[in-house]
C-alpha positions as CSV (number, residue, x, y, z in Angstrom):
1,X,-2.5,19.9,-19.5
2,X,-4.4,22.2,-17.2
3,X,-7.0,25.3,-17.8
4,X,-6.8,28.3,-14.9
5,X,-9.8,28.3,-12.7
6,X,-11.3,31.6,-13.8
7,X,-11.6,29.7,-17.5
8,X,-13.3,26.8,-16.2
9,X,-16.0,28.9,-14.3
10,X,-16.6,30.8,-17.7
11,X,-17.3,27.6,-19.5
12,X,-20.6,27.2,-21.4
13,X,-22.3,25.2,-19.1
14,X,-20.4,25.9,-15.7
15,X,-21.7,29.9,-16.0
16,X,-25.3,28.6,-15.8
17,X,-24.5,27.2,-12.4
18,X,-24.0,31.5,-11.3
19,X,-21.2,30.4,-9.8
20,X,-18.9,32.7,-7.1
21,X,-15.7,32.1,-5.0
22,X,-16.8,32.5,-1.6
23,X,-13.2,32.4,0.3
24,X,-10.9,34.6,0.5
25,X,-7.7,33.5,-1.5
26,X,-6.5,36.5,-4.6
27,X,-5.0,33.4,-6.1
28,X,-7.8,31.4,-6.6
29,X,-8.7,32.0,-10.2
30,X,-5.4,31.2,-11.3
31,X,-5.2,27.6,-9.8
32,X,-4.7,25.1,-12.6
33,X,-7.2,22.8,-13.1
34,X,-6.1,19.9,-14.9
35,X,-9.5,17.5,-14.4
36,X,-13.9,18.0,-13.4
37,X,-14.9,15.4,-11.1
38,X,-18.2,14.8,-9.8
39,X,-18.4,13.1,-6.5
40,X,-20.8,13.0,-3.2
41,X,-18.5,10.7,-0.8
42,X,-17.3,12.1,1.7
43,X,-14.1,9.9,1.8
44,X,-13.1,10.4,-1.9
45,X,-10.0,12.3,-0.6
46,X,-7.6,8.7,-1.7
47,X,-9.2,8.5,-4.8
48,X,-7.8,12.4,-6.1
49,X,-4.7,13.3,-7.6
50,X,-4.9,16.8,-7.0
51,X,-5.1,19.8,-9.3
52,X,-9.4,18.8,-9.7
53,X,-12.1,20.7,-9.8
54,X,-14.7,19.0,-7.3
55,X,-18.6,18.9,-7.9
56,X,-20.6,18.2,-5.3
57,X,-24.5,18.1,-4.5
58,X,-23.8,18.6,-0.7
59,X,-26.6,16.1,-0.1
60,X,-23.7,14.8,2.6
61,X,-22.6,17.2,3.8
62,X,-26.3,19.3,4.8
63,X,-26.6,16.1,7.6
64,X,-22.7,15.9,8.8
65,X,-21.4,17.5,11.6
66,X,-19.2,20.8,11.5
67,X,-16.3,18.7,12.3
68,X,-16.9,15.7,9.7
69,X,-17.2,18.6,7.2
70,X,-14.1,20.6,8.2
71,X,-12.0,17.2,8.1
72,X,-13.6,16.6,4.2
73,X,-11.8,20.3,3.7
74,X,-9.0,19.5,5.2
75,X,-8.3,16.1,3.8
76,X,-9.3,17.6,-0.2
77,X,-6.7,20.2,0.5
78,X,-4.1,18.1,1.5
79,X,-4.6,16.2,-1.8
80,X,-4.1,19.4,-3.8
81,X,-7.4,19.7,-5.2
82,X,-7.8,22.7,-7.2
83,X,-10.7,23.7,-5.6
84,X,-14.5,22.2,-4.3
85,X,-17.7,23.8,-5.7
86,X,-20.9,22.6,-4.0
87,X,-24.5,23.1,-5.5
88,X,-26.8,24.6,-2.8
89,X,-30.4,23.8,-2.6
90,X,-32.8,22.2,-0.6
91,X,-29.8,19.5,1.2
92,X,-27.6,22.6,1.5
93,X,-29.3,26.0,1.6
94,X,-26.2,27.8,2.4
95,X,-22.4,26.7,2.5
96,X,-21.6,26.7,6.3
97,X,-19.2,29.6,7.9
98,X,-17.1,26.6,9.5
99,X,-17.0,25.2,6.6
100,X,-15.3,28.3,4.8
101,X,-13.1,28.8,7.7
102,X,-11.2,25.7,7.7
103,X,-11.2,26.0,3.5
104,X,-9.0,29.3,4.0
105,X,-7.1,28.0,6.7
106,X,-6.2,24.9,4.3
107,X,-5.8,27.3,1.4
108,X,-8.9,25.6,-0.1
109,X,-11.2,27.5,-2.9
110,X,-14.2,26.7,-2.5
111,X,-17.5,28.0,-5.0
112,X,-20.7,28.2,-4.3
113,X,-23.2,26.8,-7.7
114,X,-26.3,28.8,-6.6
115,X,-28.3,27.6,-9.8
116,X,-28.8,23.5,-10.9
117,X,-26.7,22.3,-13.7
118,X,-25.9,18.7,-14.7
119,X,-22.6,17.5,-13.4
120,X,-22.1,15.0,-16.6
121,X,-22.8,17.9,-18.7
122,X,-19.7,20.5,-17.2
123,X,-17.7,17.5,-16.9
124,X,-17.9,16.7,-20.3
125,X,-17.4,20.2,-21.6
126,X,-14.2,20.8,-19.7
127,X,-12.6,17.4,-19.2
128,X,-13.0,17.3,-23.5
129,X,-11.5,20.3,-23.6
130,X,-8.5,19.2,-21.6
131,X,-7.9,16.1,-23.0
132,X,-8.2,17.9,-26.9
133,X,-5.3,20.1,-25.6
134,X,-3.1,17.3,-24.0
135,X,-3.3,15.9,-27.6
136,X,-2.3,18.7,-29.0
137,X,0.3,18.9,-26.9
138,X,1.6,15.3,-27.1
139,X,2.0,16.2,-30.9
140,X,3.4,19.3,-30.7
141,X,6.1,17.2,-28.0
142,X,6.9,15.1,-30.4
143,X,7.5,17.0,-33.2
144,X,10.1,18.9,-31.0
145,X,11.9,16.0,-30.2
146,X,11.9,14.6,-33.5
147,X,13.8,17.8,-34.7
148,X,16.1,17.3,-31.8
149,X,16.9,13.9,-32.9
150,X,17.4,14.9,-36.3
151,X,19.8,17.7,-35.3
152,X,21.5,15.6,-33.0
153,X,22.2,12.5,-35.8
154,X,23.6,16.1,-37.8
155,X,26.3,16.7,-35.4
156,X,24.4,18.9,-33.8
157,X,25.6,20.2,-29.9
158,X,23.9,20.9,-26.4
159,X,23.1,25.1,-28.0
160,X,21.3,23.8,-31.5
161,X,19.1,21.1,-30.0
162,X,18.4,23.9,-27.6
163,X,17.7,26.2,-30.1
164,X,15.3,23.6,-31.8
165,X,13.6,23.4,-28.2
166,X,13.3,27.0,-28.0
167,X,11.6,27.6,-31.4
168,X,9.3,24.8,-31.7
169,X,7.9,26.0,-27.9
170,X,8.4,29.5,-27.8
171,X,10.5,29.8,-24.5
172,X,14.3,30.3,-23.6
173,X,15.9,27.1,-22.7
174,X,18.3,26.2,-21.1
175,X,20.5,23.3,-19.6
176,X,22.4,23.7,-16.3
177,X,24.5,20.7,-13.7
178,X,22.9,20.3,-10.5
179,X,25.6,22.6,-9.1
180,X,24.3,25.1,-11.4
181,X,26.4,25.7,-14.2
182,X,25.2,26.5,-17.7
183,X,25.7,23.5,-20.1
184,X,23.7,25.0,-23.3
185,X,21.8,27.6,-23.9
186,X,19.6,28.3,-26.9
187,X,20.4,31.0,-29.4
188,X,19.0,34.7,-29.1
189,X,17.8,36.5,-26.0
190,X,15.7,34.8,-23.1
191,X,12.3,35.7,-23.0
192,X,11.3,36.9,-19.3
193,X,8.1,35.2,-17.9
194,X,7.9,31.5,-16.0
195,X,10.6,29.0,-15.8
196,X,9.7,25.3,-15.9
197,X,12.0,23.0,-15.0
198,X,12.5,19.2,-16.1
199,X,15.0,16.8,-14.9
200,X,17.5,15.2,-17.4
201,X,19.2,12.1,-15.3
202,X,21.3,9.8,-17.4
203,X,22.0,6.3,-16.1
204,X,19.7,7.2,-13.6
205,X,22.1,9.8,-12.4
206,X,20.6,13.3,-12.3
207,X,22.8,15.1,-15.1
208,X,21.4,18.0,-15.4
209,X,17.9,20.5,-15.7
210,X,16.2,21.5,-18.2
211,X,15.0,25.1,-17.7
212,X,12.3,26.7,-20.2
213,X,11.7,30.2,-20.1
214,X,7.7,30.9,-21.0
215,X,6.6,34.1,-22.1
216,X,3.6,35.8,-20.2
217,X,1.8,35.0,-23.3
218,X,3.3,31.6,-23.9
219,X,2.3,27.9,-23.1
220,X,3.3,26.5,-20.1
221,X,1.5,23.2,-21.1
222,X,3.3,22.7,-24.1
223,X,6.6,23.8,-22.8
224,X,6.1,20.8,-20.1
225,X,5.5,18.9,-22.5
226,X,8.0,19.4,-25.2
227,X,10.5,19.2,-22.5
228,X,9.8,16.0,-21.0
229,X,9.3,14.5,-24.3
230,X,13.2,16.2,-25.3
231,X,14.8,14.6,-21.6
232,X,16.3,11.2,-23.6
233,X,17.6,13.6,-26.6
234,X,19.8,15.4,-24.2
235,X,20.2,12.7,-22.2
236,X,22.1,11.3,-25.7
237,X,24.1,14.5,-26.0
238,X,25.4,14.4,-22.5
239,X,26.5,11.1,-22.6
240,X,28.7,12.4,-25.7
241,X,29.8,14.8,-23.9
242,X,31.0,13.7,-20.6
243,X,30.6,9.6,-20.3
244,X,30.2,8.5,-16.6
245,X,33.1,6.3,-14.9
246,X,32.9,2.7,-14.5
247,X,32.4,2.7,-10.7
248,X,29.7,5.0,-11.2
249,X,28.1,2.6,-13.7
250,X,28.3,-0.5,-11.5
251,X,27.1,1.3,-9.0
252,X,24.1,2.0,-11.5
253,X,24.0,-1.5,-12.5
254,X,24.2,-2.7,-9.4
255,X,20.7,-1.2,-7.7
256,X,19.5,-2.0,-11.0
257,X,20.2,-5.6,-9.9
258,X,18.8,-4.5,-6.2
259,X,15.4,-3.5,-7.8
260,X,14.6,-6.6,-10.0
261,X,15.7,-9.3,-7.6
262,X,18.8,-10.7,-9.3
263,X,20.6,-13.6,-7.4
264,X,23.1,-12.9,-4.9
265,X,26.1,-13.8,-7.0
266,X,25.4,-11.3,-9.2
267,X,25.5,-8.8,-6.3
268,X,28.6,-10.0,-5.1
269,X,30.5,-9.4,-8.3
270,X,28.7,-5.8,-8.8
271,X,29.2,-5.1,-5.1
272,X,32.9,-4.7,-5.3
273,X,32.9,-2.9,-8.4
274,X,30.8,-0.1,-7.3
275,X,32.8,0.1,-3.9
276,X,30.1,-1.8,-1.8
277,X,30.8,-4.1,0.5
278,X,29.1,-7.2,0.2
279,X,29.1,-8.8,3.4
280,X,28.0,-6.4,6.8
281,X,24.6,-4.7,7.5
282,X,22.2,-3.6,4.7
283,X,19.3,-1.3,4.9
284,X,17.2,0.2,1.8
285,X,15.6,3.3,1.1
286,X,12.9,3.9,-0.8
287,X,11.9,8.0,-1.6
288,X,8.5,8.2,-4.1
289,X,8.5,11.5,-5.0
290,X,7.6,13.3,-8.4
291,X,11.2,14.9,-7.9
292,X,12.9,12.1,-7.1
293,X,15.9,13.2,-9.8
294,X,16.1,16.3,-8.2
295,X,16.5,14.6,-4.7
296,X,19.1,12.5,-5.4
297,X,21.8,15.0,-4.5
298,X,20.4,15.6,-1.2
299,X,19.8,12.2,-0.3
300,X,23.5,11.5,-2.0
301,X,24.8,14.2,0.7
302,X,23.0,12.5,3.6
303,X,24.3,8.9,2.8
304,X,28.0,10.2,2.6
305,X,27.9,11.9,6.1
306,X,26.1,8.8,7.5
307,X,27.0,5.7,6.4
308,X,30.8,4.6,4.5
309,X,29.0,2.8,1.8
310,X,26.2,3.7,-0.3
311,X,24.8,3.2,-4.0
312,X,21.7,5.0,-5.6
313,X,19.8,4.9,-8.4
314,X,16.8,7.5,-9.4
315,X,13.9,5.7,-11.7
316,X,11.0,7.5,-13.0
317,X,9.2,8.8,-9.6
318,X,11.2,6.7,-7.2
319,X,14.6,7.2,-6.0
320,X,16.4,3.8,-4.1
321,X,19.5,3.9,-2.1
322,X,21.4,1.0,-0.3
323,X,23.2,1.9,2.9
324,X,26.1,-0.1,4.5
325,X,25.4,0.4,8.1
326,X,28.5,-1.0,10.4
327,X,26.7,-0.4,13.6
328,X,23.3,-2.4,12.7
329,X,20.0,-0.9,14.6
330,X,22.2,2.9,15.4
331,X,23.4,3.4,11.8
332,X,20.2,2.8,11.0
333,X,18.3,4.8,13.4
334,X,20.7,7.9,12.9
335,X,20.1,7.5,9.0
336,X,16.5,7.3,9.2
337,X,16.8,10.9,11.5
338,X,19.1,12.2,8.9
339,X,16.3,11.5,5.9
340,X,13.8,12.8,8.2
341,X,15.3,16.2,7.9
342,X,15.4,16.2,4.1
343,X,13.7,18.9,2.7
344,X,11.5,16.8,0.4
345,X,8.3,18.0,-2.0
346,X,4.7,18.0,-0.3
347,X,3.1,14.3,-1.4
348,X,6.8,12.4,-1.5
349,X,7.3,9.4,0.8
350,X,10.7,8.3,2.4
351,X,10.9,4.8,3.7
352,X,13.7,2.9,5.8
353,X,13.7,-0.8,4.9
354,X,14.6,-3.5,7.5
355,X,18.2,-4.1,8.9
356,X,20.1,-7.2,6.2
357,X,23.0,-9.0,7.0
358,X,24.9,-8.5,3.4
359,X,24.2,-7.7,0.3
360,X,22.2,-10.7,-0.9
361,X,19.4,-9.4,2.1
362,X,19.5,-5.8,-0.1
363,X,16.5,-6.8,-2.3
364,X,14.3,-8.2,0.4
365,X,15.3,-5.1,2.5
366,X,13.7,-2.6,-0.6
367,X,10.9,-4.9,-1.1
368,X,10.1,-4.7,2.6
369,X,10.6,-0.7,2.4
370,X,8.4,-0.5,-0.8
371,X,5.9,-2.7,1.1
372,X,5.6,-0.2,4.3
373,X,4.8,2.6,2.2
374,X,1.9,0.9,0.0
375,X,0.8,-0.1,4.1
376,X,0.6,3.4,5.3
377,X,-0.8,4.9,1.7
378,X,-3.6,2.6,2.3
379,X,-4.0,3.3,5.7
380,X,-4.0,7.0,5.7
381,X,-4.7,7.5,2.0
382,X,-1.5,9.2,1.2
383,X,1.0,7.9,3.7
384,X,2.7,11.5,3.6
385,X,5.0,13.0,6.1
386,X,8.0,11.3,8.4
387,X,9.8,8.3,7.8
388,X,8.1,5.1,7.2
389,X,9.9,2.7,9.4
390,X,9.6,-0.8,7.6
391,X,10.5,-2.4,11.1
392,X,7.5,-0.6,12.9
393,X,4.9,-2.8,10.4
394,X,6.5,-6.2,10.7
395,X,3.6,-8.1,12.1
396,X,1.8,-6.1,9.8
397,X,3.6,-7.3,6.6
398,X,4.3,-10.8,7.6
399,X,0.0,-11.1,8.4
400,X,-0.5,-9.2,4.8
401,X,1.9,-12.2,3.1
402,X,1.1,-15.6,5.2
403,X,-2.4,-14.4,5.9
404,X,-5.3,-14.2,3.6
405,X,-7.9,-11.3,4.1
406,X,-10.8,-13.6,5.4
407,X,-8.9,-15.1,7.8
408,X,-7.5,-11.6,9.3
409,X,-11.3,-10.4,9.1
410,X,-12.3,-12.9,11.3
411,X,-9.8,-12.7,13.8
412,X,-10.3,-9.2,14.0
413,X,-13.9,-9.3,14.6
414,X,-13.9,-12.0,17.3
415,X,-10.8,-10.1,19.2
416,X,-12.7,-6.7,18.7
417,X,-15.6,-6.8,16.8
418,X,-17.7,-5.2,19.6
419,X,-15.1,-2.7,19.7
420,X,-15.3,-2.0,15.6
421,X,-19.6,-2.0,15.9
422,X,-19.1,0.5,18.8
423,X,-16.9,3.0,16.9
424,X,-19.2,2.3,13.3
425,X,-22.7,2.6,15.0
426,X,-21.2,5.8,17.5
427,X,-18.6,7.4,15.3
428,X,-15.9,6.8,18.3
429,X,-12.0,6.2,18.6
430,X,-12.1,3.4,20.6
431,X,-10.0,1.2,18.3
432,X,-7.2,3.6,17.9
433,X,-7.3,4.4,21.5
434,X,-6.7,1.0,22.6
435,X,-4.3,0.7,19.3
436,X,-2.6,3.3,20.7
437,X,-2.5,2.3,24.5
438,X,-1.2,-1.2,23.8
439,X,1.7,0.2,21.1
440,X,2.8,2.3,24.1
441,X,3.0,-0.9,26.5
442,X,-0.2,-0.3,27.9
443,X,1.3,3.7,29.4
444,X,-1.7,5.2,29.9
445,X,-0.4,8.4,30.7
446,X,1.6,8.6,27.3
447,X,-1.0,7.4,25.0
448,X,-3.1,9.9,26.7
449,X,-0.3,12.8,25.2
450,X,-0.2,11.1,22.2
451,X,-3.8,11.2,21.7
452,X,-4.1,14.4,23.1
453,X,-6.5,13.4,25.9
454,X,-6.8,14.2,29.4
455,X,-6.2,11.3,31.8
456,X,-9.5,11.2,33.1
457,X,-11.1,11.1,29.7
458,X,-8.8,8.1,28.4
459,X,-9.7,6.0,31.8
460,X,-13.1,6.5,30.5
461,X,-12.1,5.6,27.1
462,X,-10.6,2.7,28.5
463,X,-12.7,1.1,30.7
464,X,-15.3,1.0,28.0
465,X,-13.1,-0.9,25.9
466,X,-12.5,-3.1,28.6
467,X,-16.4,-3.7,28.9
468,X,-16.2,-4.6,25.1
469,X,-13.3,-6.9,25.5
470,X,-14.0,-8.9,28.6
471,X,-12.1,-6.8,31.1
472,X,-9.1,-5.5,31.2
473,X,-6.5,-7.7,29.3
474,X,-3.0,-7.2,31.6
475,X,-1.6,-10.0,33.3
476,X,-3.7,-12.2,31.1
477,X,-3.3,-14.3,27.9
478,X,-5.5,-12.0,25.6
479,X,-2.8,-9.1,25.3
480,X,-1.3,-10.7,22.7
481,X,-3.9,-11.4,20.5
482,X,-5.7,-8.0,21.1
483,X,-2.3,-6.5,20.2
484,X,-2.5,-8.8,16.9
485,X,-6.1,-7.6,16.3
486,X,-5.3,-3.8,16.4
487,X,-2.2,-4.0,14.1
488,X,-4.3,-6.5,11.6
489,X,-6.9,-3.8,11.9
490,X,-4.8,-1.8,9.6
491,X,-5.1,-4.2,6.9
């Protein structure tokens, strides 16, 4: 459930705040805002799910510099926020221009609360407010799909439980096959306005879309709603209607095995049956991605032209494939280029798990993959964009299972602890400079590109880390264990 912008500024207790939309973005009032948060850290970008409305005192940001406070923009937009009001006052007398630039570069609203109003107090208004309305909602959802259910133990086909949709939301549905031919349609003319669309997999197979037509005057909540809560309803009717194969249903069955771990004799017997060899290289795939249903044909198309083997299996938001790769490390590699150029939705995350030698490696390989991904979430907050490569972070994962966090702490802080106080107490990259220098095999020329530094500043850089670290650490013992530090670092 979400309220527009322009509503949540005419709230009770949020129009005593005078508020007013200082950049320039015609769409701002109608950006969905589905929660109020209150928060004065700068690093609560991580912690957001997107579609909020941020309070903020600015306390933080009056002392920060202008670039601290354009990366705060930067990172809130990337999370999706729905837009960042900040109180001015005696911290913050004025919102700064730089400030506003880099919030209409992101395609960040941001308001200006020129009076003082109590945070709790607009929170509390419209977060009740929204969680009233999901309620509703959820009810509402329900009773629609209890009427399908009923229609469907009737006899009824894809058109009536439709039709049931339809009325009991107010929109058009209907049902189309990925490739885009009509399945059902409800009775009586469409009504023009929005479409939203719900995926309806069954087996984990993407069957087919739900598409709801909502009036200009209609609910778009509700009709989200109503239609998620309808997906297993015509997920029933499909299944009546066109059963999937049995190699299609071992191959179903058999990441299903995959993803809970089952013993390798049960893989061999669903290996075969499903196509899939079971001896020869393995890799997984992991893909986290709110549209992960929708995905699966894409990422069906890419495993075809890559690999000769595959199986997949779409589950809630995640979407796992298993890839025979006959040429080890190259099948891989090309397979891992070919995913990279998947057009996939902002905030999803594609990860490669390490090479296996059969199919009893397949569920280490996606618990490897899964594990790479929850590495670079924590590590960058979202871990979006690229491939993960589970075979980049294998010191990294093997430290995070045999190591407790103690003992990495106290390695990295007698490796580089003087490195780590320099960067806290002067706001420097040393860390990831030197992180970076050693990953490239200590090339200072190309960690200078990739840090986008000219040579003479990273020599600087460096020999100040080398001052920190006992001198400069080639042709001597401590490579390795700086090396060690820098990737446990991450953890």
């Amino acid at each position: 459930m979400s309220i527009l912008l322009d509503q949540a500024l005419k709230s009770e207790v949020l129009t005593k705040a005078d508020p007013i939309i200082l950049t320039r973005m015609a769409d701002a009032p109608q950006r969905p805002v589905r929660w109020v948060h209150s928060s004065e850290v700068l690093d609560i970008a991580p912690l957001l799910r997107g579609g909020e409305l941020l309070l903020s005192g600015g306390q933080a940001l009056g002392a920060e510099s202008a670039e601290r406070r354009a990366d705060y923009i930067r990172e809130l937009a990337a999370r999706g926020i729905a837009a960042l009001a900040l109180e001015t006052g005696p911290a913050l007398p004025a919102i700064p221009a730089d400030m506003l630039e880099a919030a209409e570069t992101a395609g960040l609203p941001v308001i200006e609360l020129r009076r003082v109003v109590p945070f709790v107090a607009v929170m509390q208004e419209i977060n009740s407010l929204l969680v009233s309305e999901s309620v509703k909602h959820l009810q509402r959802g329900d009773q629609a799909s209890h009427a399908m259910a009923a229609e469907l133990a009737h006899g009824g086909g894809l058109d009536q439980l439709l039709t049931v949709l339809a009325d009991r939301t107010g929109t058009g549905a209907r049902l189309v096959s990925p490739s885009g031919v009509t399945l059902g349609a409800s009775a009586g003319p469409a009504p023009g306005g929005v479409v939203t669309t719900v995926d309806v997999p069954v087996r984990g197979v993407l069957a087919a879309r739900l598409e709801l037509v909502v009036p200009d005057d209609g609910d778009s909540g509700l009709a989200r709603v109503a239609g998620e809560r309808s997906v297993d309803i015509l997920g029933l009717a499909l299944l009546q209607r066109m059963p999937p194969g049995l190699k299609e249903l071992a191959g179903i069955e058999l990441m299903r095995a995959i993803n809970s771990g089952s013993q390798a004799w049960q893989l061999r017997q669903l290996g075969p049956a499903s196509g899939f060899p079971t001896d020869g290289k393995v890799a997984a795939v992991v893909i986290r991605s709110t549209g992960a249903g929708h995905l699966r044909p894409a990422v069906d198309t890419v495993l075809r032209e890559q690999v000769p083997h595959s199986a997949s299996y779409a589950n809630n938001a995640e979407l796992i494939a298993l890839a025979a790769l006959p040429d080890g490390h190259s099948s891989r590699t090309a397979l891992a280029d070919a995913l990279a150029a998947v057009d996939i939705p902002p905030g999803s995350v594609v990860s490669v798990g390490p090479l296996g030698s059969g199919i009893d490696d397949a569920p280490w390989s996606l618990a490897e993959a899964r594990r790479a991904l929850d590495l670079v979430a924590q590590e960058s907050g979202s871990g979006n964009g690229g491939v993960v490569d589970a075979e980049a972070f294998a010191v990294e994962l093997l430290a995070q299972e045999s190591l407790d966090a103690a003992t990495r702490e106290v390695f990295v802080q007698r490796q580089l602890g003087a490195v780590v106080g320099h960067d806290r107490l002067k706001r420097s990259e040393l860390l990831r400079t030197l992180t970076v220098w050693l990953d490239t095999g200590c090339n200072t020329a190309q960690a200078a590109r990739e840090l986008h530094l000219e040579r003479q500043s990273m020599h600087h850089r460096l020999q100040r880390i080398f001052e920190l670290c006992g001198g400069d650490p080639r042709g001597t013992g401590r490579l390795a264990a700086l090396h060690l530090a820098t990737r446990l670092a991450r953890l």
